[in-house]
N, C-alpha and C positions, 0 to 999 in steps of 0.2 A: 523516238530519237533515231534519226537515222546513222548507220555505220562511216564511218571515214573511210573513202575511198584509198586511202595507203592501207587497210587492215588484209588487203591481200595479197600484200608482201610481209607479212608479220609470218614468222619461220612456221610458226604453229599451225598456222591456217594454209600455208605451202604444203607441210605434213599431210592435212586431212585431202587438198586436191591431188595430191600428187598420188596418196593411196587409190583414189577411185577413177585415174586415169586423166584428169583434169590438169591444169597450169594455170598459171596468173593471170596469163594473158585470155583464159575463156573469161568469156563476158557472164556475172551473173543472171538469174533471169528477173532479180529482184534484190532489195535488201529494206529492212524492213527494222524494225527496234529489235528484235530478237534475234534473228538470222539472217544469213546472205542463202540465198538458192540457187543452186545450179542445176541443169537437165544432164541427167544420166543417160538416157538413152530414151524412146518411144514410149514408153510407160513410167520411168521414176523421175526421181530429183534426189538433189542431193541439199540437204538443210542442214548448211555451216552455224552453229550459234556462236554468237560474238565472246568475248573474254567473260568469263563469270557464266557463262551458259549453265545452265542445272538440270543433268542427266536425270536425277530422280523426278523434276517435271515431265521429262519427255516420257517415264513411264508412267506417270499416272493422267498422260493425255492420252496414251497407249490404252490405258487401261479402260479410263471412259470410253473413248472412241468404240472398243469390242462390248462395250455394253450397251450401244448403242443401236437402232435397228434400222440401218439406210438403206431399204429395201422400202420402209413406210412413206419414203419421201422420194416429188421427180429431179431432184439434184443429186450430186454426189460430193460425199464429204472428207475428208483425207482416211488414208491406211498409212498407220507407218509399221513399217516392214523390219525394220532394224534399225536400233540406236549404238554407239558406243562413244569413245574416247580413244584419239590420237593426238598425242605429242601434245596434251592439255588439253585440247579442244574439244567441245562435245558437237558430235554430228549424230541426224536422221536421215534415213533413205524411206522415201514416202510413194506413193501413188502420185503419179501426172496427172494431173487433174484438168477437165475438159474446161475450153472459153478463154478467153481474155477478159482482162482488169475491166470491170465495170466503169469503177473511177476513170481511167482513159477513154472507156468510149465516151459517158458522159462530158468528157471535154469536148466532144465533135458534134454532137448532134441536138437536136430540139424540135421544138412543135409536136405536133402527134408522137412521133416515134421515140422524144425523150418520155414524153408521159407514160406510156406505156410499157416504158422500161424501169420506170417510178413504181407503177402499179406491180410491177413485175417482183421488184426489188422488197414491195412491202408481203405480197402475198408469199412470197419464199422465205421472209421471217415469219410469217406468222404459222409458215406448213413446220417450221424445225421441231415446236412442242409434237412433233408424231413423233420424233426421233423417238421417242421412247413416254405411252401415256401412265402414266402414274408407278407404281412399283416400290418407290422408294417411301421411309416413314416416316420421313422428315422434312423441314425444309433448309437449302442453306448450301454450301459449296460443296462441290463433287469434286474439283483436284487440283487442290493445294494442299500443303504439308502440314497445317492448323486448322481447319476449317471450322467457320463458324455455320452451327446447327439447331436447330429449333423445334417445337412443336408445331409453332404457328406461324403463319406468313408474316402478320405483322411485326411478330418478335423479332425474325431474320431481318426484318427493314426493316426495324429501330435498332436492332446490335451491329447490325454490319455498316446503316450511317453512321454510328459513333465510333465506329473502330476507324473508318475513314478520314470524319472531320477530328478526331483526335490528331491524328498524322500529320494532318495539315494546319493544327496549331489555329492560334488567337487570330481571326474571331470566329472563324468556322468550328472552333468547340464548342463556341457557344449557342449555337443554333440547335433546337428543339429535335433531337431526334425521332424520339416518338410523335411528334405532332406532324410529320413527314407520312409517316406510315396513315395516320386516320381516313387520310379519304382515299384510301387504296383497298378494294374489298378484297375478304379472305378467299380464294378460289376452293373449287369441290377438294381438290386432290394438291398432288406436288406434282408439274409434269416438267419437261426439257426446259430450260433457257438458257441460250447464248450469250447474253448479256452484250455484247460485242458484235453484233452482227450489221456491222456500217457498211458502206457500199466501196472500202476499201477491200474489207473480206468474202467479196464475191466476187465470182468469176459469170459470165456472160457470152453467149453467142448472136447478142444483137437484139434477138428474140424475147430468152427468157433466162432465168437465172441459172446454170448450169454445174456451179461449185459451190459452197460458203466454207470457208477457211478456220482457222482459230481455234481449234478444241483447245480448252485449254483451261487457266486459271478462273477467269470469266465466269464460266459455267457455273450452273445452280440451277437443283430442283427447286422450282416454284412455280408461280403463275405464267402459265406460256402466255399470255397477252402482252405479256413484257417485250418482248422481241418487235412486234408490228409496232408498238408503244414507242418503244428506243430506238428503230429504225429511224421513224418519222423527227423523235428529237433531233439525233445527226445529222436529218438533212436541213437542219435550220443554217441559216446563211450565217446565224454568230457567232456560230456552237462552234466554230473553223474545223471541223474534223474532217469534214468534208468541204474546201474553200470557193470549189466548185458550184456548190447549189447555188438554186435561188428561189427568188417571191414564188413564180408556179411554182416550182418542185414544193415545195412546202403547203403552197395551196392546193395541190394533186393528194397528197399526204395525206388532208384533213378530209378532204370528200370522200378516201378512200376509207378512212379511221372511223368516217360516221355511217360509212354504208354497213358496216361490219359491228356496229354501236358500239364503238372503243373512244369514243371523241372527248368524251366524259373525264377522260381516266388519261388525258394527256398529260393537264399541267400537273398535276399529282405525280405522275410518272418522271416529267421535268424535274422537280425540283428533287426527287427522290435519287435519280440519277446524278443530276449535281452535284450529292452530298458522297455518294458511291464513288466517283471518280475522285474526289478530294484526296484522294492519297497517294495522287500523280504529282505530288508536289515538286517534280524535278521539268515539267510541263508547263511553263508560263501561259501558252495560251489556254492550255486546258483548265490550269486554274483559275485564271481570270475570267471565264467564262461559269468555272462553279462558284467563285463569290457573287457575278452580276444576277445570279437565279436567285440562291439563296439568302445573300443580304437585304435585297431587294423583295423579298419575298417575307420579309419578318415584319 
């Protein structure tokens, strides 16, 4: 959901620019469901969260983030440097982060050089499981304020789709939790996933993939093949998350998922994601894209 453009004349949000040197009239450099971003200077930003903002998330993306190890990977992933609260508002000052919006070059280019920024896109999800290889002794969310936790992969995909398609109410409760999970195999270990790693949440110098964005709720130790997995879903031309894509991009995706032997483990991943995002229920289109997988799918 994007912010309304009048929310930077709301007194509150004057308060927090006005503290860090800013005014109305700077242009953000972004806004986003969660925050508006502004550049502080050569190295930071400043990340305004909208009305209802949740300081205790910003530290426990804090917290993941330092437990994190982004030395093991050739991107770089945010630092935030300090959080608080003025005049109601919660803000972050974070690390500048190198590149531009993927999602905007992808508007400009094709042939060879989109493909290969496709391939680029999937191989930078699939390097994140380095962020950190195993460690943890469970499976299941890293930072949120409830988190659902498991012994086994499958169990975390059967509890966490029904906590979802519960949310999202009749008829998506009704759909088979566990029979989601069955043809998803158990991995060795528990390692990183982003859950969230679309080609909105990357940054890009043309080249290669240069940022990925979003620590945050998302996250969960489990199977890192999830990420190259969910990348590839997102770029499906009906999934609308990305409105952008198209037929190649998605046929780039699949050649890339079978060189890697991940091809198997797509629609399994598909429809499991489906039932994960159902509790976007304030998302029209994202719901109406998780009922046309999994109704359809029964």
């Amino acid at each position: 959901m994007m912010v309304s453009v009048t929310d930077t004349a709301n007194p509150c949000n004057k308060a927090v620019l006005a503290a860090f040197g800013l005014g109305t009239d700077d242009e953000p450099l972004g806004r986003g469901g969660e925050a508006a971003t502004y550049a502080l200077d050569g190295d930071r930003i400043l990340r305004v969260l909208h009305p209802g903002g949740d300081i205790d998330q910003i530290r426990r993306n804090k917290a993941l983030l330092r437990d994190l190890n982004a030395s093991a990977v050739s991107f770089q992933i945010p630092e935030i440097f300090e959080f608080g609260d003025i005049a109601g508002r919660t803000y972050g000052i974070e690390r500048l982060l190198p590149g531009s919006s993927l999602v905007e070059l992808l508007k400009t280019i094709e042939g060879p050089e989109r493909d290969h920024l496709i391939e680029s896109y999937l191989e930078a999800a699939h390097a994140l499981g380095d962020l950190r290889r195993g460690g943890w002794n469970f499976y299941g969310e890293l930072a949120i304020a409830q988190p659902v936790r498991t012994e086994t992969w499958r169990e975390f995909l059967t509890k966490r789709a029904e906590k979802s398609m519960a949310k999202a109410g009749y008829p998506l409760d009704q759909v088979d939790a566990a029979g989601l999970a069955l043809d998803l195999p158990e991995p060795a270990r528990p390692e990183f996933v982003h859950l969230d790693a679309f080609a909105g949440n990357m940054l890009t110098d043309g080249a290669r993939i240069t940022a990925i964005l979003d620590f945050g709720p998302t996250c969960i130790a489990g199977d890192r093949r999830f990420d190259p997995l969910a990348a590839a879903v997102y770029l499906e031309p009906q999934h609308l998350l990305l409105p952008i894509s198209t037929t190649r991009d998605m046929d780039v995706a699949r050649s890339w998922l079978r060189s890697v032997g991940l091809l198997d483990m797509l629609e399994p991943a598909r429809r499991w994601l489906a039932a994960y995002w159902a509790f976007a229920v304030n998302d029209a289109p994202l719901q109406s894209w998780c009922r046309s997988v999994l109704l359809q799918s029964r």
